[in-house]
SELUM-298710 format. One record per atom (N, C-alpha, C, O, CB): atom name; z, x, y; residue number from 1; residue in three letters. Coordinates in nm, 3 decimals. Each point is the difference from the previous one (the first is absolute). Glycine has a CB too. Layout:
N
<r CA <Z X Y> NUM ala>,
...
This chain:
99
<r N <7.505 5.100 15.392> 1 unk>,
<r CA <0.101 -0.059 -0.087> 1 unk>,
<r C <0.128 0.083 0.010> 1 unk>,
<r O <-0.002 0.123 0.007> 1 unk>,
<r CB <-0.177 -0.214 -0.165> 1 unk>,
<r N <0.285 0.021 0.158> 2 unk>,
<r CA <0.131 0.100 0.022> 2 unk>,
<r C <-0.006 0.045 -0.154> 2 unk>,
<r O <-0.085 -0.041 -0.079> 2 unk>,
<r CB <0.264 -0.087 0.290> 2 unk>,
<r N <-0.068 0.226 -0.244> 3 unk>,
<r CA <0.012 0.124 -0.123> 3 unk>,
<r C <0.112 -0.093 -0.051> 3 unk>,
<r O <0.103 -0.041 0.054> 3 unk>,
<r CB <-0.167 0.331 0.041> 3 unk>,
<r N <-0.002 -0.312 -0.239> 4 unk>,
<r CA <0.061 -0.056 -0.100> 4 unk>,
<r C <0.060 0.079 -0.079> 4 unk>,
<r O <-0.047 0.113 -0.008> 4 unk>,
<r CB <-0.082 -0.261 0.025> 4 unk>,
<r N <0.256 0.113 -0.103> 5 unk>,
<r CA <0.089 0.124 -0.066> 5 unk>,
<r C <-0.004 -0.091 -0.127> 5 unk>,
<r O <-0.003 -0.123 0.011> 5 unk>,
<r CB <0.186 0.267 0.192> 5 unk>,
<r N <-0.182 -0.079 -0.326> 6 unk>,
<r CA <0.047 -0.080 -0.131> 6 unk>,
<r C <0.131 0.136 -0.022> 6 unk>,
<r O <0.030 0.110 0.047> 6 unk>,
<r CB <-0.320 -0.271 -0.187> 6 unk>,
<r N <0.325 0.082 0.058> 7 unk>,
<r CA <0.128 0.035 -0.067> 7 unk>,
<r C <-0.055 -0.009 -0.201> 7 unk>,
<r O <-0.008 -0.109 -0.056> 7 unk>,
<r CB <0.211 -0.031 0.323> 7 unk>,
<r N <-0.227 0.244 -0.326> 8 unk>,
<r CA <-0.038 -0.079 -0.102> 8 unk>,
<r C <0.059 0.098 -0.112> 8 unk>,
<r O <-0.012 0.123 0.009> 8 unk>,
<r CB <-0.211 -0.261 0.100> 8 unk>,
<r N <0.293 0.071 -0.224> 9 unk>,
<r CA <0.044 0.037 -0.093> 9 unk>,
<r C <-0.004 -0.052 -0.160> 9 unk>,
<r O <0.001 -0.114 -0.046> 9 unk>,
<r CB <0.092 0.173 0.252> 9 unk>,
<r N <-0.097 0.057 -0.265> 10 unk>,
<r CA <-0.125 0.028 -0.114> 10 unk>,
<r C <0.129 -0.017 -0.110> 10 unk>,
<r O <0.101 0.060 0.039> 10 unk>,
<r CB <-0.340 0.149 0.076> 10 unk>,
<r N <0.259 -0.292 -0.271> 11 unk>,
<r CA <0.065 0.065 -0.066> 11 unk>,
<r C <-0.095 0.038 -0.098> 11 unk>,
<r O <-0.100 -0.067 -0.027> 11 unk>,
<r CB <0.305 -0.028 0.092> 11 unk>,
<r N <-0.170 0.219 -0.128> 12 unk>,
<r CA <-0.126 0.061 -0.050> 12 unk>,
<r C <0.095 0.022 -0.166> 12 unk>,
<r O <0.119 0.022 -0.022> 12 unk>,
<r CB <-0.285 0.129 0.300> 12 unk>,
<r N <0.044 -0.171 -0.373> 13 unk>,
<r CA <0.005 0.042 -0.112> 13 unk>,
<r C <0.090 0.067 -0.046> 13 unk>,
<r O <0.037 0.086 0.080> 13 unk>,
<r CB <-0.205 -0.109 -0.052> 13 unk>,
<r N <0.237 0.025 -0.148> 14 unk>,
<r CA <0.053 0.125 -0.038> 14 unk>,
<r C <-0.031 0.101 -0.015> 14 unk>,
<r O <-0.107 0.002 -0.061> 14 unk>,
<r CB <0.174 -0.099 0.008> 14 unk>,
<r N <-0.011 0.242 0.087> 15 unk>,
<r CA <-0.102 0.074 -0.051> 15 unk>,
<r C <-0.123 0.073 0.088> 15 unk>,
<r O <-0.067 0.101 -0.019> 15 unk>,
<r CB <0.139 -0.260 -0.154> 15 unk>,
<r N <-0.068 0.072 0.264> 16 unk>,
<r CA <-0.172 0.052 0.082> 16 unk>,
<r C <0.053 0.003 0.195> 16 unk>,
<r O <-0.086 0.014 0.087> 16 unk>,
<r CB <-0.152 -0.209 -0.322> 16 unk>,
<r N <0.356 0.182 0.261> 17 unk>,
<r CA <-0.005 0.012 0.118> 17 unk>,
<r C <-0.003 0.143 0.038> 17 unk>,
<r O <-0.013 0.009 0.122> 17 unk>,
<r CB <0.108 -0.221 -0.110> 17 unk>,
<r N <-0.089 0.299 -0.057> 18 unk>,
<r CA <-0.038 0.133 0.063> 18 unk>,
<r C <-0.179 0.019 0.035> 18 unk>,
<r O <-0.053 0.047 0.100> 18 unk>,
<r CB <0.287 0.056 -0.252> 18 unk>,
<r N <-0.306 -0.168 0.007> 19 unk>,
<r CA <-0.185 -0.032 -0.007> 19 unk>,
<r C <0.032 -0.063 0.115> 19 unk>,
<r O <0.015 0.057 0.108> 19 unk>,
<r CB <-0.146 -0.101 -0.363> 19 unk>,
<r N <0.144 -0.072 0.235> 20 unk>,
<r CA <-0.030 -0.084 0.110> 20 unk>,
<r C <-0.024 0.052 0.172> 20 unk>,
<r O <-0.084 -0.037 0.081> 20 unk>,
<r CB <0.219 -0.106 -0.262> 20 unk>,
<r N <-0.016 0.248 0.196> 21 unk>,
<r CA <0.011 0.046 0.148> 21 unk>,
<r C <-0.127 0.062 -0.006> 21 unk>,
<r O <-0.095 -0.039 0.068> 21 unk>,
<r CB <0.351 0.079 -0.012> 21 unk>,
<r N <-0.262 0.082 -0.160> 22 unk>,
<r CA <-0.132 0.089 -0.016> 22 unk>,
<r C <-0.090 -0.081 0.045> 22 unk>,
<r O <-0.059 0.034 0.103> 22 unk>,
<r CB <0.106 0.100 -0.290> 22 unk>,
<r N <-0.072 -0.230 0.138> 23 unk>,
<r CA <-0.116 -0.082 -0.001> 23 unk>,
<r C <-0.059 -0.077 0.186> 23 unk>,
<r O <-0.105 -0.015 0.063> 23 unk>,
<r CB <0.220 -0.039 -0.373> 23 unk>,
<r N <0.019 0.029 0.324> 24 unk>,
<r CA <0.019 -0.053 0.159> 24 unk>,
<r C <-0.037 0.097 0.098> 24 unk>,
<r O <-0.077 -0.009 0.097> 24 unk>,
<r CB <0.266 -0.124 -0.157> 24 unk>,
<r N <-0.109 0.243 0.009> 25 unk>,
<r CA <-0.050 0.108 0.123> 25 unk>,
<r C <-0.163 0.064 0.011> 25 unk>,
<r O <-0.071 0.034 0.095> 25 unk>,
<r CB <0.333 0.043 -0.126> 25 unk>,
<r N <-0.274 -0.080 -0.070> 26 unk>,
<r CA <-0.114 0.078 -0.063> 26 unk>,
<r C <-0.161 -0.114 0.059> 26 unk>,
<r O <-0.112 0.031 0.042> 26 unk>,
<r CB <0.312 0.090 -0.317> 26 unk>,
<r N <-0.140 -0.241 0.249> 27 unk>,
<r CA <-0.129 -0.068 -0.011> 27 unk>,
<r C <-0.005 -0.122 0.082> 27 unk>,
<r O <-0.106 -0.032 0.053> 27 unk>,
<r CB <0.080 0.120 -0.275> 27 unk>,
<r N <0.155 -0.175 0.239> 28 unk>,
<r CA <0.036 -0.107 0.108> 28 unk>,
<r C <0.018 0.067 0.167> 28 unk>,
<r O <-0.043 -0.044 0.107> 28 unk>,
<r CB <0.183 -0.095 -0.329> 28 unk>,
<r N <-0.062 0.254 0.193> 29 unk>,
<r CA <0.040 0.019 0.131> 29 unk>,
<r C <-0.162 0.034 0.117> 29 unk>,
<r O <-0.034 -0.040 0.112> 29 unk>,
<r CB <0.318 0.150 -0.245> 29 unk>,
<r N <-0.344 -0.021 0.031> 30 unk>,
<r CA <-0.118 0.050 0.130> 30 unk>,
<r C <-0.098 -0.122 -0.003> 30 unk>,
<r O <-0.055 0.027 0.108> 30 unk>,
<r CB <0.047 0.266 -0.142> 30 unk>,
<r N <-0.045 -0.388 0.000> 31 unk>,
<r CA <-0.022 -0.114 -0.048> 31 unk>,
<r C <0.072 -0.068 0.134> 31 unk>,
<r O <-0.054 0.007 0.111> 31 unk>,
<r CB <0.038 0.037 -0.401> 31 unk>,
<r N <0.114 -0.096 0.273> 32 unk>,
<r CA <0.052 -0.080 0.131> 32 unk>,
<r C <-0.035 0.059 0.122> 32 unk>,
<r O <-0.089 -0.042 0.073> 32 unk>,
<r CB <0.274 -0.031 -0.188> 32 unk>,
<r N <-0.111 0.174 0.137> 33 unk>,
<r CA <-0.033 0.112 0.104> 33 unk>,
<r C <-0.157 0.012 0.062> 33 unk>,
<r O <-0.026 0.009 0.120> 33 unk>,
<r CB <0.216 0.119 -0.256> 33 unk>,
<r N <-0.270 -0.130 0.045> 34 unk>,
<r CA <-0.174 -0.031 0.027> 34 unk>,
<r C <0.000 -0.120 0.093> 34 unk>,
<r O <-0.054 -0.005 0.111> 34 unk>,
<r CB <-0.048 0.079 -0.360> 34 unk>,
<r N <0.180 -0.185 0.180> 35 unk>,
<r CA <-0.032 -0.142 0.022> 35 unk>,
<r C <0.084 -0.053 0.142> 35 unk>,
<r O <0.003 -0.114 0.047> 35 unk>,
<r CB <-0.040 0.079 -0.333> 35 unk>,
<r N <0.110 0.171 0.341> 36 unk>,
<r CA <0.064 -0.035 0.156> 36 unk>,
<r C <0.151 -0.022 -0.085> 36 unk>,
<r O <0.091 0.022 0.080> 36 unk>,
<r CB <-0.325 -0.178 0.117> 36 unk>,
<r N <0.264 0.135 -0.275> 37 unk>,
<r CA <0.145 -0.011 -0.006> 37 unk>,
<r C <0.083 0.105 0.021> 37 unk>,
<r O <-0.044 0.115 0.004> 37 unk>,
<r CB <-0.004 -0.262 -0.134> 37 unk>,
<r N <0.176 0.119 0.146> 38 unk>,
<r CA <0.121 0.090 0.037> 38 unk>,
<r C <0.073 0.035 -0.156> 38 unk>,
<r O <-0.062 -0.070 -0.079> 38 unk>,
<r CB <0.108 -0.060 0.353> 38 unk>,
<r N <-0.003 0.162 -0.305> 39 unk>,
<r CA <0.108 0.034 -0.097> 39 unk>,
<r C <0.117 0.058 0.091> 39 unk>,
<r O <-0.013 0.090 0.083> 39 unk>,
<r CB <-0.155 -0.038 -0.291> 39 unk>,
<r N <0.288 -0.123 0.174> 40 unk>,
<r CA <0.082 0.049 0.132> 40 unk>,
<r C <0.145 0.024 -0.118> 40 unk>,
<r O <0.108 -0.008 0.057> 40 unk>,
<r CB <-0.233 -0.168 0.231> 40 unk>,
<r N <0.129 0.192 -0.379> 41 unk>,
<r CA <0.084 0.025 -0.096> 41 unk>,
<r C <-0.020 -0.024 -0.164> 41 unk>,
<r O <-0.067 -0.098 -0.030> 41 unk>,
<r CB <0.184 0.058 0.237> 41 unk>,
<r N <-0.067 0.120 -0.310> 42 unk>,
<r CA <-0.009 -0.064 -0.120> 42 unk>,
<r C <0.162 0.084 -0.021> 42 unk>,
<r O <0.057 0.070 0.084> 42 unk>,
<r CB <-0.379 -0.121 -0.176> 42 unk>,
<r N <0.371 0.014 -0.052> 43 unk>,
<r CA <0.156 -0.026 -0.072> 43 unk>,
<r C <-0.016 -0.062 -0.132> 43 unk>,
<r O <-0.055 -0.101 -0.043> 43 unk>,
<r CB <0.174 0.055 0.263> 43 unk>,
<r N <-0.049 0.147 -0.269> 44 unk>,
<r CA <0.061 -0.057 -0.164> 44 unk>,
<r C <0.125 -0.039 -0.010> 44 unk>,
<r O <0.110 0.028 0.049> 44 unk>,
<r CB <-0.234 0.117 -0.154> 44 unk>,
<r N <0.084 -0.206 0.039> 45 unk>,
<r CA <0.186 -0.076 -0.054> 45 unk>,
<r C <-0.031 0.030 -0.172> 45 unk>,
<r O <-0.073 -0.083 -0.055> 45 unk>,
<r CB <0.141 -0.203 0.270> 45 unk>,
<r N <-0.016 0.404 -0.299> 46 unk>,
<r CA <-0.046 0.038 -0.109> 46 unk>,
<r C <0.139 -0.096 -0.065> 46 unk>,
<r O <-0.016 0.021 -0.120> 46 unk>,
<r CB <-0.148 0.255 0.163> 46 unk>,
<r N <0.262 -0.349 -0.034> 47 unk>,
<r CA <0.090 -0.040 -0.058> 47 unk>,
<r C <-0.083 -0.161 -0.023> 47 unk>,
<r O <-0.017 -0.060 -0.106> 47 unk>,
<r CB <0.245 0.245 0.211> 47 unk>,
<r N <-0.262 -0.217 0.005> 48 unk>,
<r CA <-0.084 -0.139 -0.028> 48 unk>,
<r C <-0.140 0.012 -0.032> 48 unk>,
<r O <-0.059 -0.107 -0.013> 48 unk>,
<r CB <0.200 0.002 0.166> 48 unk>,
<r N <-0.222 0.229 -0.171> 49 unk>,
<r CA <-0.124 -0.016 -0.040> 49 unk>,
<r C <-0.108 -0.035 0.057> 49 unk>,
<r O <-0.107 -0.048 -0.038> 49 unk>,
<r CB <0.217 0.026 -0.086> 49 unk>,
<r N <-0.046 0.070 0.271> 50 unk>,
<r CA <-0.034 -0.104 0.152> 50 unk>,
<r C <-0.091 0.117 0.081> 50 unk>,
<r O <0.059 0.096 0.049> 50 unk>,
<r CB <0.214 -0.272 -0.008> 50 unk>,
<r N <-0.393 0.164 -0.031> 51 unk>,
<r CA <-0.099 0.084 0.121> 51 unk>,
<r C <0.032 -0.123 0.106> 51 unk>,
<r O <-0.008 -0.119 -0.034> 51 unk>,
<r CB <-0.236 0.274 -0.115> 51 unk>,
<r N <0.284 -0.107 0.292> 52 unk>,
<r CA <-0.015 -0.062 0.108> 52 unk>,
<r C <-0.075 0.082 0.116> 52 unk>,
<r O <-0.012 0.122 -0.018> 52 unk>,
<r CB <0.212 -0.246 -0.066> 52 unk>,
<r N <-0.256 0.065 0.209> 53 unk>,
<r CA <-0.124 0.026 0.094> 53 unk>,
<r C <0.015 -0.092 0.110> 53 unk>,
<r O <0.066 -0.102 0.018> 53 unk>,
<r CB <-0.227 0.171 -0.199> 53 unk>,
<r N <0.092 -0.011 0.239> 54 unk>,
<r CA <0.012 -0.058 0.153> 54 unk>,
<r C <-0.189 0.051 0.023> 54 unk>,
<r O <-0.048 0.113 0.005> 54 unk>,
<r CB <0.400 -0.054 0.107> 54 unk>,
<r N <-0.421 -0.199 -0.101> 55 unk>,
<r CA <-0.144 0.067 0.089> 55 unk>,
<r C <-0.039 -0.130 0.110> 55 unk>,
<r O <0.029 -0.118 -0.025> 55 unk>,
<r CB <-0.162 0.285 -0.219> 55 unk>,
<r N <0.080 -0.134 0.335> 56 unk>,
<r CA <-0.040 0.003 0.131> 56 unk>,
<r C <-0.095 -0.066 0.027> 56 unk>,
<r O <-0.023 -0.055 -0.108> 56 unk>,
<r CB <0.098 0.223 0.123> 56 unk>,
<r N <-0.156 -0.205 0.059> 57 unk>,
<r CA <-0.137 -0.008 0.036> 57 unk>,
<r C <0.033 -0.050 0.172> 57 unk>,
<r O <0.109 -0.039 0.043> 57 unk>,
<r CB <-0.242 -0.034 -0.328> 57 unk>,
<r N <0.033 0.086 0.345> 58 unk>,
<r CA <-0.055 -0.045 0.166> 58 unk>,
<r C <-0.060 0.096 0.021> 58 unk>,
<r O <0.004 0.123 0.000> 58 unk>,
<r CB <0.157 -0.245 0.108> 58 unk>,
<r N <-0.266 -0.026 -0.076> 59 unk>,
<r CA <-0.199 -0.023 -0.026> 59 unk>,
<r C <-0.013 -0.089 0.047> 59 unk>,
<r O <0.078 -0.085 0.043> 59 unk>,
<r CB <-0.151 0.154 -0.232> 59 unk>,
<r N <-0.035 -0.059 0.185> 60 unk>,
<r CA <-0.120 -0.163 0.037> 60 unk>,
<r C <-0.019 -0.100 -0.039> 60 unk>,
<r O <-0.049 -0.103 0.047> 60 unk>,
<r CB <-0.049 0.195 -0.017> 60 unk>,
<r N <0.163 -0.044 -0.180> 61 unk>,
<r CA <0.002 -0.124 -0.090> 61 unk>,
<r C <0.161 -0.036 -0.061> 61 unk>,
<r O <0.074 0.096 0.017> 61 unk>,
<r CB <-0.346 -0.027 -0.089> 61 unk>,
<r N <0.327 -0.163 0.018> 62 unk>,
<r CA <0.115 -0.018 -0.022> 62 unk>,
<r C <0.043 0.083 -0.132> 62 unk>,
<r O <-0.093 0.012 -0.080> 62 unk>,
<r CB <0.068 -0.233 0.212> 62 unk>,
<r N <0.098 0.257 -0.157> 63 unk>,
<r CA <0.044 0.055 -0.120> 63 unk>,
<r C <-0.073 -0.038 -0.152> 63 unk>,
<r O <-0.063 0.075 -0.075> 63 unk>,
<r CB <0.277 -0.075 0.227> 63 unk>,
<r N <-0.175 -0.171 -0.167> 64 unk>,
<r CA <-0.050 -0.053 -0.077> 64 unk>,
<r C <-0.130 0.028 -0.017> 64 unk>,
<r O <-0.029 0.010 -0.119> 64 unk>,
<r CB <0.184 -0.137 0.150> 64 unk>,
<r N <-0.281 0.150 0.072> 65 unk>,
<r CA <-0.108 -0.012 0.005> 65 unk>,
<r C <-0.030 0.176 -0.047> 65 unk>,
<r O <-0.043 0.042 -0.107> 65 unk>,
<r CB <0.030 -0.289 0.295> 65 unk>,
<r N <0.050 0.322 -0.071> 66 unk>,
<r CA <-0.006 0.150 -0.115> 66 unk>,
<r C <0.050 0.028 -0.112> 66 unk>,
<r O <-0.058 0.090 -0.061> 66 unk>,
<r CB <0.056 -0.011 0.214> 66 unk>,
<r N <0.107 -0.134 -0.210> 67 unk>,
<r CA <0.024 0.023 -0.134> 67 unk>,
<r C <-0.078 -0.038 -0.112> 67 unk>,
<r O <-0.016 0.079 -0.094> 67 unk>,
<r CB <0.195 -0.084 0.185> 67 unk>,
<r N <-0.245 -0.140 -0.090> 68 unk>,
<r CA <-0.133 -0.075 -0.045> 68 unk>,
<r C <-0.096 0.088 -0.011> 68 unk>,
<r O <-0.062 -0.014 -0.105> 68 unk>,
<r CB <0.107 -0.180 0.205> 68 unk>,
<r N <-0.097 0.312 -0.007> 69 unk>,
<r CA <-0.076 0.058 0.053> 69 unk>,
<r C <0.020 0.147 -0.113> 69 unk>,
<r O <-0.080 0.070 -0.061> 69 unk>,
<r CB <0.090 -0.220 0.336> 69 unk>,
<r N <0.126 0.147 -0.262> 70 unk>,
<r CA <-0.014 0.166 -0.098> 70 unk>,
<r C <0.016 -0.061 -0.134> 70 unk>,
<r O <-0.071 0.072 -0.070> 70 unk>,
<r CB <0.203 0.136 0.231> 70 unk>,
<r N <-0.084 -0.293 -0.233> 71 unk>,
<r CA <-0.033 -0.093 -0.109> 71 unk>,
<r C <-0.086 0.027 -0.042> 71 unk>,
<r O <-0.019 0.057 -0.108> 71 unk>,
<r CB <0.093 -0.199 0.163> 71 unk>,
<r N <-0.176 0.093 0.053> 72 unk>,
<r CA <-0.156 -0.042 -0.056> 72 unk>,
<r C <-0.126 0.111 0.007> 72 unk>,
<r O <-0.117 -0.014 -0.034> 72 unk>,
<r CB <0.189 -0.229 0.124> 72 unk>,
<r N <-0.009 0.347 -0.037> 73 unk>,
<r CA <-0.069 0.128 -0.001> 73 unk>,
<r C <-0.001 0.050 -0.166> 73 unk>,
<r O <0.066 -0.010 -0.104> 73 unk>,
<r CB <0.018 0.072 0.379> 73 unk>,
<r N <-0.220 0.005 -0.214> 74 unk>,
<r CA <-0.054 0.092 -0.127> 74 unk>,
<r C <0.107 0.118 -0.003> 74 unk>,
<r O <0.054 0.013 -0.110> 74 unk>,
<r CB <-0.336 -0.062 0.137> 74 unk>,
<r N <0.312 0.114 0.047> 75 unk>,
<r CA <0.122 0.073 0.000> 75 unk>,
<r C <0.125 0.008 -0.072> 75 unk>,
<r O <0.076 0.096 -0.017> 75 unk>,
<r CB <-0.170 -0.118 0.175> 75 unk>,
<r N <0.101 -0.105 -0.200> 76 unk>,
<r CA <0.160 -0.070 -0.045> 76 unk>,
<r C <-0.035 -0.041 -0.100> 76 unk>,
<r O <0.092 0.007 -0.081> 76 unk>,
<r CB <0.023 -0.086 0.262> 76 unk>,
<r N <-0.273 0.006 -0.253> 77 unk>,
<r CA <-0.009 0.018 -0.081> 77 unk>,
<r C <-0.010 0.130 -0.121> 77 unk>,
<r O <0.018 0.009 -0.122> 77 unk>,
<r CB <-0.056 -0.197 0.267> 77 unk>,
<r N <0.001 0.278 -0.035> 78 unk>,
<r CA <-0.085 0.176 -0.115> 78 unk>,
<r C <0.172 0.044 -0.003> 78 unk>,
<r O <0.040 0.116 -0.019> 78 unk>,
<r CB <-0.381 0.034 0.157> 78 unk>,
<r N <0.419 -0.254 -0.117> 79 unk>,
<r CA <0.145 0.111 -0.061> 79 unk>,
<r C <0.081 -0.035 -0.174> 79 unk>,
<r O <0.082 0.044 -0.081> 79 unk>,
<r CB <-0.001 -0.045 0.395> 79 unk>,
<r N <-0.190 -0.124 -0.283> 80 unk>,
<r CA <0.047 -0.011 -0.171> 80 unk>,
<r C <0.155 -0.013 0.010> 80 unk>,
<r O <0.053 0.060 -0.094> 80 unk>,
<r CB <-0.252 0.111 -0.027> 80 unk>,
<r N <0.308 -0.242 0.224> 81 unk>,
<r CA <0.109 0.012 -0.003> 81 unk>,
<r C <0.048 -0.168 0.016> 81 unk>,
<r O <-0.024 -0.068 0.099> 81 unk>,
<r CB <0.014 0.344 -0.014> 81 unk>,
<r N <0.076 -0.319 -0.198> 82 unk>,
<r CA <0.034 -0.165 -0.011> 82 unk>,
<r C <0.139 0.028 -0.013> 82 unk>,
<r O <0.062 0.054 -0.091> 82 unk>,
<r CB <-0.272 -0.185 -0.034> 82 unk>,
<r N <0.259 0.065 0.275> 83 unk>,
<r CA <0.135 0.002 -0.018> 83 unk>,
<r C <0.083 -0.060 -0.089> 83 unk>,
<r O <0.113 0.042 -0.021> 83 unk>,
<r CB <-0.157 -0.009 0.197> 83 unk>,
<r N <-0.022 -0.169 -0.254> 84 unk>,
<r CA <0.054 -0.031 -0.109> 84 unk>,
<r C <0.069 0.053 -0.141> 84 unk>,
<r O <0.084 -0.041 -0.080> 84 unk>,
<r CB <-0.218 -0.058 0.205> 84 unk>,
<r N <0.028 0.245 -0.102> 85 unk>,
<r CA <0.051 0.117 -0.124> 85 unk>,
<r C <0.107 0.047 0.026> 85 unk>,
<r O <0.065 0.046 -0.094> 85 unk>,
<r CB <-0.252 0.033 0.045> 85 unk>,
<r N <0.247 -0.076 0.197> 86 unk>,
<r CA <0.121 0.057 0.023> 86 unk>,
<r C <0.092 -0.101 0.042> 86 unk>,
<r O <0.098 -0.009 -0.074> 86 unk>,
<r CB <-0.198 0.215 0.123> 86 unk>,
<r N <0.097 -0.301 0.067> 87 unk>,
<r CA <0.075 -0.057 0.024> 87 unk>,
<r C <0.073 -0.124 -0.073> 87 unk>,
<r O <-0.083 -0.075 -0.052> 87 unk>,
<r CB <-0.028 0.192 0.207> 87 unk>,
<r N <0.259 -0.163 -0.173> 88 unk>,
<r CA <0.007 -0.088 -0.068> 88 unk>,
<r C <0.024 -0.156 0.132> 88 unk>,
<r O <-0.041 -0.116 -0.001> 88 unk>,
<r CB <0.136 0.321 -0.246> 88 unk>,
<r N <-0.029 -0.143 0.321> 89 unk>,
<r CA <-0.032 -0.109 0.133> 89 unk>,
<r C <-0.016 0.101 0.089> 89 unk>,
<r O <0.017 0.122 -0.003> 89 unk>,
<r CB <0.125 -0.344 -0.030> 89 unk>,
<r N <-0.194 0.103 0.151> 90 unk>,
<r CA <-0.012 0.059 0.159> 90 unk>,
<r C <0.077 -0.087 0.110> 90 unk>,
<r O <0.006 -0.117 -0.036> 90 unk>,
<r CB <-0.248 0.205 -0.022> 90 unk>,
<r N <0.295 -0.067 0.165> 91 unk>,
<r CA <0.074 -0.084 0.083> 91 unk>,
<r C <-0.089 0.059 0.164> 91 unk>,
<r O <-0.035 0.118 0.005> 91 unk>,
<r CB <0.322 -0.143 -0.193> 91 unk>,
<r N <-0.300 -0.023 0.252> 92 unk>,
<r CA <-0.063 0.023 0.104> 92 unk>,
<r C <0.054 -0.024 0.132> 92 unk>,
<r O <-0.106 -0.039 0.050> 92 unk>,
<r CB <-0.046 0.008 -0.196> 92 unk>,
<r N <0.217 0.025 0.220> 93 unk>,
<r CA <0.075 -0.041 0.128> 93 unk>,
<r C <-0.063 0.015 0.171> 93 unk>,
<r O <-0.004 0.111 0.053> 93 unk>,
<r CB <0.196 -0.037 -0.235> 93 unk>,
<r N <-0.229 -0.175 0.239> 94 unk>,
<r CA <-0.070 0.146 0.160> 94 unk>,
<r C <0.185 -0.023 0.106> 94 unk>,
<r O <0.085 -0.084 0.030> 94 unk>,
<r CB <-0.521 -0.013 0.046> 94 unk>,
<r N <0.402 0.231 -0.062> 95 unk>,
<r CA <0.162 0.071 0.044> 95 unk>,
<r C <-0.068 -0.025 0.172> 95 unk>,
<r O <-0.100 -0.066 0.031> 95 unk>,
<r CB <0.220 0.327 -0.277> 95 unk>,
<r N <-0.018 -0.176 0.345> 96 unk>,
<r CA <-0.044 0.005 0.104> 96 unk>,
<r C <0.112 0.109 0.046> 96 unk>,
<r O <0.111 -0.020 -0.050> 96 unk>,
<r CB <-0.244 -0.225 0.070> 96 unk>,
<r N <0.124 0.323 0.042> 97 unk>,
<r CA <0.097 0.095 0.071> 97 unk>,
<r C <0.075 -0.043 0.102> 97 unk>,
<r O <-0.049 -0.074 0.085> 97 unk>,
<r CB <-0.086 0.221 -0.136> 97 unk>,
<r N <0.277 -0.101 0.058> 98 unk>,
<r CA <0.117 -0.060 0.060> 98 unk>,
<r C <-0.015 0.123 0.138> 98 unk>,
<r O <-0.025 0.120 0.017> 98 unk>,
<r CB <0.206 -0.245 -0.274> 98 unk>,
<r N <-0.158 0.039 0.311> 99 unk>,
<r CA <-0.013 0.164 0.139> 99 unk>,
<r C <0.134 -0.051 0.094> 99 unk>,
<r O <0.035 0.066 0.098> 99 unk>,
<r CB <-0.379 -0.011 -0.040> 99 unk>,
Protein backbone atom coordinates (compact mmCIF):
# COMPACT_ATOMS: atom_id res chain seq x y z
CA UNK A 1 0.00 0.00 0.00
CA UNK A 2 1.56 3.42 -0.74
CA UNK A 3 2.11 5.77 2.76
CA UNK A 4 -0.82 7.61 3.66
CA UNK A 5 -0.41 11.10 5.51
CA UNK A 6 -3.39 12.68 7.63
CA UNK A 7 -3.24 16.09 8.51
CA UNK A 8 -5.32 16.19 11.70
CA UNK A 9 -6.36 18.93 13.97
CA UNK A 10 -7.67 18.85 17.42
CA UNK A 11 -9.58 21.93 19.05
CA UNK A 12 -9.20 21.06 22.51
CA UNK A 13 -10.99 22.12 25.65
CA UNK A 14 -10.31 24.96 27.64
CA UNK A 15 -7.98 24.60 29.96
CA UNK A 16 -6.55 21.04 29.14
CA UNK A 17 -4.40 21.48 26.07
CA UNK A 18 -1.18 21.28 27.84
CA UNK A 19 -3.03 17.49 29.66
CA UNK A 20 -3.98 16.74 26.55
CA UNK A 21 -0.29 16.80 24.85
CA UNK A 22 0.88 14.96 28.21
CA UNK A 23 -1.55 12.59 27.49
CA UNK A 24 -0.65 12.16 23.59
CA UNK A 25 2.87 11.80 24.15
CA UNK A 26 2.77 9.70 27.01
CA UNK A 27 0.15 7.21 25.83
CA UNK A 28 -1.04 7.77 21.95
CA UNK A 29 2.29 8.33 20.65
CA UNK A 30 4.10 4.80 21.63
CA UNK A 31 0.71 3.17 20.91
CA UNK A 32 0.76 4.28 17.18
CA UNK A 33 4.39 3.75 16.86
CA UNK A 34 3.70 -0.13 18.05
CA UNK A 35 0.98 -0.17 15.41
CA UNK A 36 3.66 0.79 12.33
CA UNK A 37 2.67 4.37 12.26
CA UNK A 38 4.86 7.39 11.62
CA UNK A 39 4.36 10.52 13.63
CA UNK A 40 6.12 12.92 11.41
CA UNK A 41 5.21 16.17 13.35
CA UNK A 42 2.97 17.64 16.16
CA UNK A 43 2.25 21.89 16.90
CA UNK A 44 0.29 24.09 19.04
CA UNK A 45 -1.54 26.92 18.15
CA UNK A 46 -2.13 28.04 22.06
CA UNK A 47 -4.07 31.31 20.67
CA UNK A 48 -6.68 28.95 18.95
CA UNK A 49 -6.65 26.11 21.41
CA UNK A 50 -5.47 24.12 18.44
CA UNK A 51 -3.11 20.67 18.92
CA UNK A 52 -2.13 19.91 15.26
CA UNK A 53 -0.15 16.45 13.82
CA UNK A 54 0.88 14.93 11.00
CA UNK A 55 0.89 10.72 11.22
CA UNK A 56 1.84 8.31 8.59
CA UNK A 57 1.33 4.81 7.90
CA UNK A 58 2.77 2.29 4.82
CA UNK A 59 1.86 -1.28 5.33
CA UNK A 60 0.04 -4.02 4.09
CA UNK A 61 -2.91 -2.80 5.03
CA UNK A 62 -4.47 0.64 4.17
CA UNK A 63 -4.44 3.20 6.75
CA UNK A 64 -8.06 3.00 7.35
CA UNK A 65 -7.68 -0.69 8.04
CA UNK A 66 -4.68 -0.20 10.68
CA UNK A 67 -6.21 2.48 12.38
CA UNK A 68 -9.54 0.17 12.95
CA UNK A 69 -6.91 -2.16 14.15
CA UNK A 70 -5.34 0.09 16.98
CA UNK A 71 -9.03 1.22 17.88
CA UNK A 72 -9.93 -2.10 18.52
CA UNK A 73 -6.97 -3.25 20.48
CA UNK A 74 -6.83 -4.11 24.03
CA UNK A 75 -4.02 -1.69 24.15
CA UNK A 76 -6.09 1.42 23.34
CA UNK A 77 -8.56 0.28 25.34
CA UNK A 78 -6.23 -0.22 28.99
CA UNK A 79 -5.56 3.68 28.35
CA UNK A 80 -8.72 4.75 29.68
CA UNK A 81 -8.20 7.83 27.25
CA UNK A 82 -11.69 9.26 25.43
CA UNK A 83 -10.89 11.88 23.31
CA UNK A 84 -14.22 13.27 23.86
CA UNK A 85 -13.01 14.46 27.46
CA UNK A 86 -10.66 16.62 25.68
CA UNK A 87 -11.48 17.34 22.34
CA UNK A 88 -14.19 19.79 21.32
CA UNK A 89 -13.84 19.05 17.42
CA UNK A 90 -11.53 17.13 15.14
CA UNK A 91 -10.78 17.93 11.38
CA UNK A 92 -8.83 15.31 9.60
CA UNK A 93 -7.26 15.98 6.05
CA UNK A 94 -4.78 13.15 4.00
CA UNK A 95 -1.97 15.72 2.83
CA UNK A 96 0.67 14.43 0.41
CA UNK A 97 4.23 15.97 0.06
CA UNK A 98 5.15 18.50 -2.60
CA UNK A 99 8.66 17.54 -3.93
Amino acid sequence: MPKTTQLRIYHVRDGLLDEWVEKWRTLVVPLRLKFGFEIEGAWLDRERNQFVWLISYEGTESFADRNSRYWASAERAAMRLDPKDYLVSTETREVETVR
